[in-house]
C-alpha positions in Angstrom: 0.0 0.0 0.0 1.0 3.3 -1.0 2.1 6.1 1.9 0.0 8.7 1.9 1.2 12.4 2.9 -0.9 15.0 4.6 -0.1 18.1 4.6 -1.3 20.8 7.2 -0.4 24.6 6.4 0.0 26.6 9.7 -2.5 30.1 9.6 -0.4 33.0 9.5 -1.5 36.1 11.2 -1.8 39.5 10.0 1.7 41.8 10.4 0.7 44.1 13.8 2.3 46.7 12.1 -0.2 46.6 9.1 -3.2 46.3 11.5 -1.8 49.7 13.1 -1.5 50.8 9.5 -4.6 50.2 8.5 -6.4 52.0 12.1 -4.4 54.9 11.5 -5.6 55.5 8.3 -9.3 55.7 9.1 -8.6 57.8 12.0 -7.1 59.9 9.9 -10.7 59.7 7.3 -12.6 60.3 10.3 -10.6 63.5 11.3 -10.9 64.5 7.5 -14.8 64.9 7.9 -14.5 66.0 11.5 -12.4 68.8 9.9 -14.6 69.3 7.0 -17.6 69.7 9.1 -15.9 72.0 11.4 -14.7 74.6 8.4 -18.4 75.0 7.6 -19.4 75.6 11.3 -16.3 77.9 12.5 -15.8 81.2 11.8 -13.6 84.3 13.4 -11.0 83.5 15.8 -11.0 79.8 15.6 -10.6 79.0 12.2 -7.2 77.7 12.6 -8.8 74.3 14.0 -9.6 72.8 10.6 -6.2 73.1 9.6 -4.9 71.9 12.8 -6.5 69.1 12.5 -5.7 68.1 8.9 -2.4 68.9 9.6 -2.8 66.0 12.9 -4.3 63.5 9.8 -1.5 64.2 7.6 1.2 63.4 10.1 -0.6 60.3 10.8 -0.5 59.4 7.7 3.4 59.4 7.1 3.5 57.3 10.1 0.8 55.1 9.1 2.7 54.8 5.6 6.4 54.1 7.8 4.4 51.5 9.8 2.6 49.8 6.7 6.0 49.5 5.1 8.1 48.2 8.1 5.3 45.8 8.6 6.9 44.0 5.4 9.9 43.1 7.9 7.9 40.5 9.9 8.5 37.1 8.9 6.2 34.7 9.3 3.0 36.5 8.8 0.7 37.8 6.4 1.1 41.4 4.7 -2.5 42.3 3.2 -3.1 44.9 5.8 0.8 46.1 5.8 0.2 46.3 1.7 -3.3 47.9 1.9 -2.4 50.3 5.0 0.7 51.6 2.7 -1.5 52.1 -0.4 -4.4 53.8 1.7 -2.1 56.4 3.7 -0.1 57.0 0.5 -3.5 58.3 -1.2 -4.6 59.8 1.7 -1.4 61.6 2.1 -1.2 63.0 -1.6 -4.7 64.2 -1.0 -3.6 66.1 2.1 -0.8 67.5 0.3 -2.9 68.7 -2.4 -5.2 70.0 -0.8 -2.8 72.0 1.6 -1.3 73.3 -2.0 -4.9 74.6 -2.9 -4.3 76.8 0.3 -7.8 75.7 1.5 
């Protein structure tokens, strides 16, 4: 009689860093609409708020994007969130950028 193999495949876990990755981006999203609804509401002397805040989301953002890409360093795990955290904050980075350039 023939041997027979069986194969069992371990189940990787998601990179930590990527999971941090990916939580820091929707913060950030959130404080985008917090920040959005506040410019409409505010007006006089605290109008520097909005920007203080997008200026918060954007700085979370380049550490989102450093966390997402050090999250490729972890061996053994799996890197969907480190790969979509990286691609997320990246976008939402460039928007913040742009945005900042629009002087708005």
């Amino acid at each position: 009689m023939a041997r027979r193999f069986r194969y069992s495949f371990a189940r990787k876990q998601e990179a930590g860093k990527g999971r941090l990755s990916l939580i820091l981006c929707f913060v950030s999203l959130a404080l985008f609409f917090i920040a959005v609804m506040l410019s409409g509401r505010i007006t006089g002397r605290f109008a520097f708020v909005p920007g203080t805040i997008g200026l918060f989301a954007a700085m979370l953002n380049v550490y989102g994007f450093g966390l997402g890409l050090s999250g490729f360093s972890e061996a053994g795990k799996k890197h969907r969130t480190c790969i979509a955290g990286s691609i997320i904050n990246g976008i939402l980075l460039v928007g913040w950028i742009g945005l900042y350039q629009l002087g708005r």
